[in-house]
BALOBA-1460 file (C-alpha; in Angstrom, 3 decimals):
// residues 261
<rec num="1" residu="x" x="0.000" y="0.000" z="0.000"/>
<rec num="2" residu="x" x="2.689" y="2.139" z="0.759"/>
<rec num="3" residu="x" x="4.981" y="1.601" z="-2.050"/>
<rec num="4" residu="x" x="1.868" y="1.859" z="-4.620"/>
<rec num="5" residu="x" x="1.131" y="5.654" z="-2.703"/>
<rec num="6" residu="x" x="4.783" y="6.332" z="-3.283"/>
<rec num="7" residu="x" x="4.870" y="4.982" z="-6.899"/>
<rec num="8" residu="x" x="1.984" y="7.910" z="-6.863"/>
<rec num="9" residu="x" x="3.366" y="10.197" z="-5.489"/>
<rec num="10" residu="x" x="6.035" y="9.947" z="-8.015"/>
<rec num="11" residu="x" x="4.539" y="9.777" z="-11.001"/>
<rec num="12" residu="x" x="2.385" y="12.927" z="-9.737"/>
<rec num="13" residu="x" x="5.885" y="14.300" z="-9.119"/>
<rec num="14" residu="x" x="7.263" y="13.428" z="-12.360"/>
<rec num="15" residu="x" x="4.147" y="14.498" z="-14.155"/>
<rec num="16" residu="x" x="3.828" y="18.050" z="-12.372"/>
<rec num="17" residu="x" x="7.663" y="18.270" z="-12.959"/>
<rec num="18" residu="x" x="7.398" y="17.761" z="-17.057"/>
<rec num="19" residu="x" x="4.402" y="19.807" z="-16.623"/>
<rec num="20" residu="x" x="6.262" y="22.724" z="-14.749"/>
<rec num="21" residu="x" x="9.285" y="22.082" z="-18.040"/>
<rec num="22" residu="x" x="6.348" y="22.477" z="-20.623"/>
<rec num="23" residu="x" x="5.649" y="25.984" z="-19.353"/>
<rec num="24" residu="x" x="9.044" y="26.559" z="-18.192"/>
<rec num="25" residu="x" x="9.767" y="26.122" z="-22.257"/>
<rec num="26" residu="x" x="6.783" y="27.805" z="-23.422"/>
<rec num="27" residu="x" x="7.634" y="30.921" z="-21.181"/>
<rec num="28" residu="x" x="11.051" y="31.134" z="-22.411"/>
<rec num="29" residu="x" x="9.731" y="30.670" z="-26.138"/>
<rec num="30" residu="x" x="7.293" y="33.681" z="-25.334"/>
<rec num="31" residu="x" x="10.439" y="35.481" z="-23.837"/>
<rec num="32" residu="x" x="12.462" y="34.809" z="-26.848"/>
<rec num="33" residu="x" x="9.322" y="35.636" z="-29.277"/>
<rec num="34" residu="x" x="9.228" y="38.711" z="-27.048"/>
<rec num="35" residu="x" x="12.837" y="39.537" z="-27.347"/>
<rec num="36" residu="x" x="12.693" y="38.787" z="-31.058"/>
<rec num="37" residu="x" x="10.164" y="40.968" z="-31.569"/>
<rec num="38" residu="x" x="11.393" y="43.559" z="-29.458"/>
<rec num="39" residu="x" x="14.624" y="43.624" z="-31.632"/>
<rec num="40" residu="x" x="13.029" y="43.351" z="-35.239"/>
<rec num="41" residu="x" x="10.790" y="46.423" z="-34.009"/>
<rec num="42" residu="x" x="14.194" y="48.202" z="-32.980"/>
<rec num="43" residu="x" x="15.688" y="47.369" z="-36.461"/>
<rec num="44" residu="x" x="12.111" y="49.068" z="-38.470"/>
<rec num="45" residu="x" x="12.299" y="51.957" z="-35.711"/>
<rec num="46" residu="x" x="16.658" y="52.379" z="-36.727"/>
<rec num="47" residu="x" x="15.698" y="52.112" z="-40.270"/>
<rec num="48" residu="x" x="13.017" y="54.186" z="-39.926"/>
<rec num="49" residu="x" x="15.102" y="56.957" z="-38.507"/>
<rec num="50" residu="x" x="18.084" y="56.486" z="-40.890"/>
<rec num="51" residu="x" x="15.728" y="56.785" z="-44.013"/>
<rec num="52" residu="x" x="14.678" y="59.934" z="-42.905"/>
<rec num="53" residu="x" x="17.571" y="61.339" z="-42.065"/>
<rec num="54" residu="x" x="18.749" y="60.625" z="-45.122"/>
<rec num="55" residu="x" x="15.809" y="62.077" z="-46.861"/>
<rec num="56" residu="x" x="16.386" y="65.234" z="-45.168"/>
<rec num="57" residu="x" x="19.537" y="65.682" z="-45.081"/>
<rec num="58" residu="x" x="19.481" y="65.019" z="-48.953"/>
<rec num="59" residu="x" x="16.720" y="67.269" z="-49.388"/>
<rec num="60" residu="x" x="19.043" y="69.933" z="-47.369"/>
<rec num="61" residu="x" x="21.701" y="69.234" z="-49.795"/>
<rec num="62" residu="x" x="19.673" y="69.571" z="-52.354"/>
<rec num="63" residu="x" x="17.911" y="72.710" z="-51.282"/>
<rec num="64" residu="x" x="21.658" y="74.087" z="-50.549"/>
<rec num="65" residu="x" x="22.963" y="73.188" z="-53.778"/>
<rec num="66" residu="x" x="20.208" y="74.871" z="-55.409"/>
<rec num="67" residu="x" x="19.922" y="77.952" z="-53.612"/>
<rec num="68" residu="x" x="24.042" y="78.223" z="-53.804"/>
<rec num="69" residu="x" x="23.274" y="77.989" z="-57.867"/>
<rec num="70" residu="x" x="20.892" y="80.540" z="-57.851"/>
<rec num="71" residu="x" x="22.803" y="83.299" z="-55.749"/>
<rec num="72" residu="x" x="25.826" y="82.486" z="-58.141"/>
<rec num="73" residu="x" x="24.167" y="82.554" z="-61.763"/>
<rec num="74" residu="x" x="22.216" y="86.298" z="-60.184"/>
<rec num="75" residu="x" x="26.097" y="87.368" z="-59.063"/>
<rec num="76" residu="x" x="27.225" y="86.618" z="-62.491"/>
<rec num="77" residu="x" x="24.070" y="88.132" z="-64.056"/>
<rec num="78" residu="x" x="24.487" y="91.418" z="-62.260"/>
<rec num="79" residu="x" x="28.850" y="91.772" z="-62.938"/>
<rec num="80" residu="x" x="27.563" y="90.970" z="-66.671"/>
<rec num="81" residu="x" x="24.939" y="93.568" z="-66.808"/>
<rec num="82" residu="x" x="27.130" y="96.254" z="-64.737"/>
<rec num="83" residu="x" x="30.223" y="95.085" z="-67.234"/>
<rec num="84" residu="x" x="28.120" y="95.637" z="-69.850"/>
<rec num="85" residu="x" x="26.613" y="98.916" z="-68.877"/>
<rec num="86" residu="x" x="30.316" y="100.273" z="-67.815"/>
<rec num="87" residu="x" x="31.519" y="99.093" z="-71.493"/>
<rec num="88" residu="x" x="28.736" y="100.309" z="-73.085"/>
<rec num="89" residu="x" x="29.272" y="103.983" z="-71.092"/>
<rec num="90" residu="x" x="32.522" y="103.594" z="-71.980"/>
<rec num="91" residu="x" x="31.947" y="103.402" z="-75.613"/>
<rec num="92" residu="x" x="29.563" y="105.995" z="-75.856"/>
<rec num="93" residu="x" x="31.592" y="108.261" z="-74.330"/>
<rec num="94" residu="x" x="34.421" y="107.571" z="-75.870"/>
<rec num="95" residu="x" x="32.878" y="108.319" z="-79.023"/>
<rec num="96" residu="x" x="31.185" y="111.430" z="-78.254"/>
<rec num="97" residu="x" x="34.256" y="113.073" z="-77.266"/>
<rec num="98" residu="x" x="35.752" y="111.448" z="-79.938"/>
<rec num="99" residu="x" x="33.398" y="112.757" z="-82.434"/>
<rec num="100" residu="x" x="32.894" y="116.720" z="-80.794"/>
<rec num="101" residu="x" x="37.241" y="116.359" z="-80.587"/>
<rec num="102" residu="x" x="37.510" y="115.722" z="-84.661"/>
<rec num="103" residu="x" x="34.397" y="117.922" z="-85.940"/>
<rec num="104" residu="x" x="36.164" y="121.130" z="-83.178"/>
<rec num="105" residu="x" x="39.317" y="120.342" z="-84.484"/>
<rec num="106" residu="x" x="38.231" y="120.278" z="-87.955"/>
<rec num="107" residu="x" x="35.869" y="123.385" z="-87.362"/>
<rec num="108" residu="x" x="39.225" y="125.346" z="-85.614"/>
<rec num="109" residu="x" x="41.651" y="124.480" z="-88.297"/>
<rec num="110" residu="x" x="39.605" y="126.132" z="-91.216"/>
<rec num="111" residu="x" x="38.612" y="129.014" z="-88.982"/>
<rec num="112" residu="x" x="42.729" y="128.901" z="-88.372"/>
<rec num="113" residu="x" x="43.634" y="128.697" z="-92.520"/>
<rec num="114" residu="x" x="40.610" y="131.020" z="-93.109"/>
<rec num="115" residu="x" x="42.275" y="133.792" z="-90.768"/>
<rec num="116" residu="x" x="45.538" y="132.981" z="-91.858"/>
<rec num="117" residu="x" x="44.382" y="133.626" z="-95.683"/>
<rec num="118" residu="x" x="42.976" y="136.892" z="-94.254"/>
<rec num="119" residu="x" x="45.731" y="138.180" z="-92.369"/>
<rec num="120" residu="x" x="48.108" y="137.036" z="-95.648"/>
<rec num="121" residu="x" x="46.062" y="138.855" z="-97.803"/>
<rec num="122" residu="x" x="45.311" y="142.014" z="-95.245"/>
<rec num="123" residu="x" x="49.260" y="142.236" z="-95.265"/>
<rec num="124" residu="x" x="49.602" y="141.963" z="-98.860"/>
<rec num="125" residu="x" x="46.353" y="144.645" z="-99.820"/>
<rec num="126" residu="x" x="48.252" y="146.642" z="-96.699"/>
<rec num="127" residu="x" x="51.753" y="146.800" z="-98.331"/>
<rec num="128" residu="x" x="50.180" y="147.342" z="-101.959"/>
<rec num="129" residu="x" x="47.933" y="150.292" z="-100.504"/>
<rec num="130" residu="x" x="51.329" y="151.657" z="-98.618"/>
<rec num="131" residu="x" x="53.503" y="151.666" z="-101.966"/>
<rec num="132" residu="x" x="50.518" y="153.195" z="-103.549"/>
<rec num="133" residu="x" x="49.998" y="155.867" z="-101.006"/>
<rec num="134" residu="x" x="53.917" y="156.321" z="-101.216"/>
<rec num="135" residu="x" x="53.655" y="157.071" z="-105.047"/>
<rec num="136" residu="x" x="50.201" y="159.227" z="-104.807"/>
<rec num="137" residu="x" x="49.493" y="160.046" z="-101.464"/>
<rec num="138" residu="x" x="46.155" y="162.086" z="-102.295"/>
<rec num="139" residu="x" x="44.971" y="158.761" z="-104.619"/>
<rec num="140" residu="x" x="45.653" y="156.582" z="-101.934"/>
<rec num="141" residu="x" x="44.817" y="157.814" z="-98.590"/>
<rec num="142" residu="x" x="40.658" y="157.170" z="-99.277"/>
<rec num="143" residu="x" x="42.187" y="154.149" z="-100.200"/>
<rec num="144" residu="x" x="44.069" y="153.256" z="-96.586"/>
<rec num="145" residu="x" x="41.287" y="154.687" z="-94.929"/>
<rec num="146" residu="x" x="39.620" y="151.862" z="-96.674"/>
<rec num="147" residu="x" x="41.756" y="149.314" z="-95.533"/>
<rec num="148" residu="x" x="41.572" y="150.203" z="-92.084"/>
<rec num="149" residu="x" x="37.850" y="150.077" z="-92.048"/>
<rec num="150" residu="x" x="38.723" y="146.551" z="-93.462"/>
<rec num="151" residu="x" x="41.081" y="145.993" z="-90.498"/>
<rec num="152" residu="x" x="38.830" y="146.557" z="-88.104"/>
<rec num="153" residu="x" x="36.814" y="144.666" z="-89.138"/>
<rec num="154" residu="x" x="39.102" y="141.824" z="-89.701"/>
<rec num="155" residu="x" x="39.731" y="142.346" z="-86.151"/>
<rec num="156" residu="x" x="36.031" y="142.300" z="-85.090"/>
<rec num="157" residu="x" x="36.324" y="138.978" z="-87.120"/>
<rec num="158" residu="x" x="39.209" y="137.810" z="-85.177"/>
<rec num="159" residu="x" x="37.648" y="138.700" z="-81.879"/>
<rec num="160" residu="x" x="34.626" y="136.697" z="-82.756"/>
<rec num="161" residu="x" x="36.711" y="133.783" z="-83.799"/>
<rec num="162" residu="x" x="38.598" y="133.868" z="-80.545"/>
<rec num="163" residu="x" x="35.464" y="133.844" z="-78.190"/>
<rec num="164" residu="x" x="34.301" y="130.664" z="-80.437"/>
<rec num="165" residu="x" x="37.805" y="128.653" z="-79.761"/>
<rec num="166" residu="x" x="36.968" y="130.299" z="-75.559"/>
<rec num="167" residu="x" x="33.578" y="128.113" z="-76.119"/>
<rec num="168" residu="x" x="35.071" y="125.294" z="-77.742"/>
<rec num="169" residu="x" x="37.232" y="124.910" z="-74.699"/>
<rec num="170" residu="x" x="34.125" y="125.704" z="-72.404"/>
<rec num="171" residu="x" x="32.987" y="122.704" z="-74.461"/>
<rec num="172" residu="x" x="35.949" y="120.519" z="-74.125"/>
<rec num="173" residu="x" x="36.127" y="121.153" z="-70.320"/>
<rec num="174" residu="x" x="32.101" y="120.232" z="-69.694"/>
<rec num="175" residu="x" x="33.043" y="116.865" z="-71.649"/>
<rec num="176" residu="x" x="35.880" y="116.355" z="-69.395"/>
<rec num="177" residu="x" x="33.957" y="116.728" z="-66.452"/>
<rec num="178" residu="x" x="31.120" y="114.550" z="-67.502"/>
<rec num="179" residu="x" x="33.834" y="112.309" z="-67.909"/>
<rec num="180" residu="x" x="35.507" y="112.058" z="-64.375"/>
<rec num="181" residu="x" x="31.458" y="112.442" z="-62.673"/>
<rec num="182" residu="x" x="30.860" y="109.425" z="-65.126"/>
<rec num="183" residu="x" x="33.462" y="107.607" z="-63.357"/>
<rec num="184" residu="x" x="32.826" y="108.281" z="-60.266"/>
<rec num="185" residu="x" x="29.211" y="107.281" z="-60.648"/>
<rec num="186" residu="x" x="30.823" y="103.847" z="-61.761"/>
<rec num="187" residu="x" x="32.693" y="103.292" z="-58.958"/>
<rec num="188" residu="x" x="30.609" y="103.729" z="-56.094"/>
<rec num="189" residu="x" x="27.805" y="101.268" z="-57.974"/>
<rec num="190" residu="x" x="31.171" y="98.842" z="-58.254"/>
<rec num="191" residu="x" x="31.300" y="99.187" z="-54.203"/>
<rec num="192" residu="x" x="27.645" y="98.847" z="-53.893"/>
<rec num="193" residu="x" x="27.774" y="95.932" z="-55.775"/>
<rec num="194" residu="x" x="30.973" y="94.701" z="-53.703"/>
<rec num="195" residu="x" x="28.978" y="95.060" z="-50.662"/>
<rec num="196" residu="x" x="26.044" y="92.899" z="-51.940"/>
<rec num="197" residu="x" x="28.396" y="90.461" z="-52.960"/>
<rec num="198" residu="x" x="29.909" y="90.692" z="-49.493"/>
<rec num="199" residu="x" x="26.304" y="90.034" z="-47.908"/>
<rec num="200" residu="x" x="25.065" y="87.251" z="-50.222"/>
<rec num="201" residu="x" x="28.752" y="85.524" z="-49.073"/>
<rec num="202" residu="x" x="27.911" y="86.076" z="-44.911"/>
<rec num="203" residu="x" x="24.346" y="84.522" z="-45.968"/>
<rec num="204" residu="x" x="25.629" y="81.560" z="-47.524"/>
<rec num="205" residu="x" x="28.176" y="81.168" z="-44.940"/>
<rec num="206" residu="x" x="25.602" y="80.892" z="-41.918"/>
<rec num="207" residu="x" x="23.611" y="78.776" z="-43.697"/>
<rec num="208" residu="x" x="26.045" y="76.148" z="-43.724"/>
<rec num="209" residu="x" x="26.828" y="76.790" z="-40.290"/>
<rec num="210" residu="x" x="23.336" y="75.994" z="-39.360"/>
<rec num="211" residu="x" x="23.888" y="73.059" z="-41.948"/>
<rec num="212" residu="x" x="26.707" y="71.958" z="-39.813"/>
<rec num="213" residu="x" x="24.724" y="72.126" z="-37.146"/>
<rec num="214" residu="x" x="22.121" y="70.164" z="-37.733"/>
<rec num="215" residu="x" x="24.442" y="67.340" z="-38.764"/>
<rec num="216" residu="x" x="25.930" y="67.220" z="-35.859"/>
<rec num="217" residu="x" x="22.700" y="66.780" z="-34.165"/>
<rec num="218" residu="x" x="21.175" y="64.148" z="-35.488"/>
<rec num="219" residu="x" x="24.607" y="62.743" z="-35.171"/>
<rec num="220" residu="x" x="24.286" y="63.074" z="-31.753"/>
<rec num="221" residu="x" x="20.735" y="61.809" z="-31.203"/>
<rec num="222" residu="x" x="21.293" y="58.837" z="-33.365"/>
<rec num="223" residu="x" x="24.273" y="57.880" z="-31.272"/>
<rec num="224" residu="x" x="22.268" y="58.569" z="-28.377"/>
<rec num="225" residu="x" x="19.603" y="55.942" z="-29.741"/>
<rec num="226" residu="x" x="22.140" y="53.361" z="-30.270"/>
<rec num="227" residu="x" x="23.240" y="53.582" z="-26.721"/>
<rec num="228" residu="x" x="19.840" y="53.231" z="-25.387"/>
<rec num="229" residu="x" x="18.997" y="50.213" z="-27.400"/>
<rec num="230" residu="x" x="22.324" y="48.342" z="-26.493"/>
<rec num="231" residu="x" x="21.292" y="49.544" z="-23.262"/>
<rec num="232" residu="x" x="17.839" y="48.022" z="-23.223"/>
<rec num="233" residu="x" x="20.012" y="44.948" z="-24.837"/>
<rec num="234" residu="x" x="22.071" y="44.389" z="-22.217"/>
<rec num="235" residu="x" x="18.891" y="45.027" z="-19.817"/>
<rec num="236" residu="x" x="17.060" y="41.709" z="-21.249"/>
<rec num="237" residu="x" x="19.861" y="39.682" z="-21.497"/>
<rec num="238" residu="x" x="19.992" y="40.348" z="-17.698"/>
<rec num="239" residu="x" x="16.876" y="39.430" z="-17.550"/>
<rec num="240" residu="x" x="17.115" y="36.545" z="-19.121"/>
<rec num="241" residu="x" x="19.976" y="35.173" z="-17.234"/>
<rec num="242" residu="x" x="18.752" y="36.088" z="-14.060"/>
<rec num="243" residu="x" x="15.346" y="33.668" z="-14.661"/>
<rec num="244" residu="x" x="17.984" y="31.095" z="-15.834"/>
<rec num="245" residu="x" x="19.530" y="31.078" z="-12.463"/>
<rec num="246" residu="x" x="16.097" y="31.034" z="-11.163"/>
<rec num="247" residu="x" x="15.351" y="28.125" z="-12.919"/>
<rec num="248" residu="x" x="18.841" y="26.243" z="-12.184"/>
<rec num="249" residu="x" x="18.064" y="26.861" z="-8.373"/>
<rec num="250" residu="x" x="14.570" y="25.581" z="-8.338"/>
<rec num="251" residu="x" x="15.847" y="22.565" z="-10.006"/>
<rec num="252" residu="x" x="18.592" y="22.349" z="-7.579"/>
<rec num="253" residu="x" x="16.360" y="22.746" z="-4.868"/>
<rec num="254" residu="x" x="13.707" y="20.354" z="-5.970"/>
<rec num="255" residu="x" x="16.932" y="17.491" z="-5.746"/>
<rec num="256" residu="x" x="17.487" y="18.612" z="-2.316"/>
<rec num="257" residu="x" x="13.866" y="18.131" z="-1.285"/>
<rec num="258" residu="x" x="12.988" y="15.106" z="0.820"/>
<rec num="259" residu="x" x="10.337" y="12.360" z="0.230"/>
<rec num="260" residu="x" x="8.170" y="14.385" z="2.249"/>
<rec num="261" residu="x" x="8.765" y="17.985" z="1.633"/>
């Protein structure tokens, strides 16, 4: 009777033991489903993160590149239209004065041969009417009265003649000084456009800087999400060696347990 209780008793034993394995087992598969799925999820959250920071730093890139293309081409744009418009000035002015210098020097050498002609032949009609007023002084002195009306107005002629090469200087001077105001206006749009160039430059250079920036961090929270996750790694495994001890004890205990514990 005894030995058929304790034949019981063992096979209840040995029954409620596999049983307590079974679950044991299926707990641990659960655990490692657990852990599994735990780790997969951590993979599609990482990947999930890198993609997009990919995405946007790409699109940043991108939107960098771009906007560095655009300020360039309008840089070049505006030094081709101000080169231009300096050349152009240039030319313009170049031939104006070039045109006012030939047609005033062509205009003040004819007046110069035309009074030369006159004088030439005032001197020669003077020295004829002087021999002739020598050899009949009474013929010729209606004569050199005559010639001195002429002479004065030769010199009336002369006078006029002088105040027009007075205005062609006036002229020449006003040209001059369009010139040098010309040049001046030139320069200071050259510094105003140095100083725009000088802006667009600090622009581009703190947007990288904020570029930089932002690299550095998502650098930093991406390294900050690796650490957790080994972190939460190293947690579980913990875990999970910890209820392996537990489990190596209780079976070391249950070997130490008497026939009637």
């Amino acid at each position: 009777m005894l030995d058929r209780d304790l034949e019981e008793a063992d096979e209840q034993y040995q029954m409620a033991l596999r049983n307590h394995k079974i679950r044991i087992d299926q707990l641990i598969d659960i655990q490692n489903s657990r852990l599994r799925g735990l780790h997969e999820e951590f993979e599609r959250d990482l990947q999930i993160l890198k993609s997009e920071f990919d995405k946007e730093k790409d699109d940043i890139n991108n939107g960098h590149d771009m906007e560095k293309t655009e300020l360039e081409g309008m840089i070049a744009t505006i030094n081709e239209e101000e080169t231009a418009k300096l050349e152009k000035l240039k030319d313009e002015f170049e031939g104006l004065r070039e045109e006012t210098k030939n047609e005033k020097m062509e205009e003040l050498e004819t007046m110069k041969h035309d009074l030369i002609k006159k004088i030439e032949q005032l001197d020669q009609d003077f020295e004829i009417s002087f021999s002739n007023y020598v050899s009949d002084t009474d013929a010729k002195s209606a004569e050199y009265t005559k010639h001195l009306g002429q002479n004065e107005e030769a010199s009336i002629e002369i006078s006029q003649l002088i105040r027009e090469m007075n205005r062609l200087r006036e002229i020449i001077s006003n040209w001059s000084h369009k010139k040098l105001q010309n040049s001046k206006e030139c320069k200071e749009r050259n510094q105003k456009l140095t100083q725009e160039k000088i802006t667009i430059l600090k622009h581009y250079h703190e947007l990288k800087r904020k570029m930089t920036q932002f690299r550095q961090e998502e650098a930093k929270r991406l390294s900050n999400l690796t650490k957790n996750s080994k972190a939460c790694m190293d947690t579980l495994k913990g875990y999970q060696k910890l209820g392996e001890r537990i489990l190596k004890t209780a079976e070391l205990c249950r070997k130490l347990e008497t026939e009637r514990e």
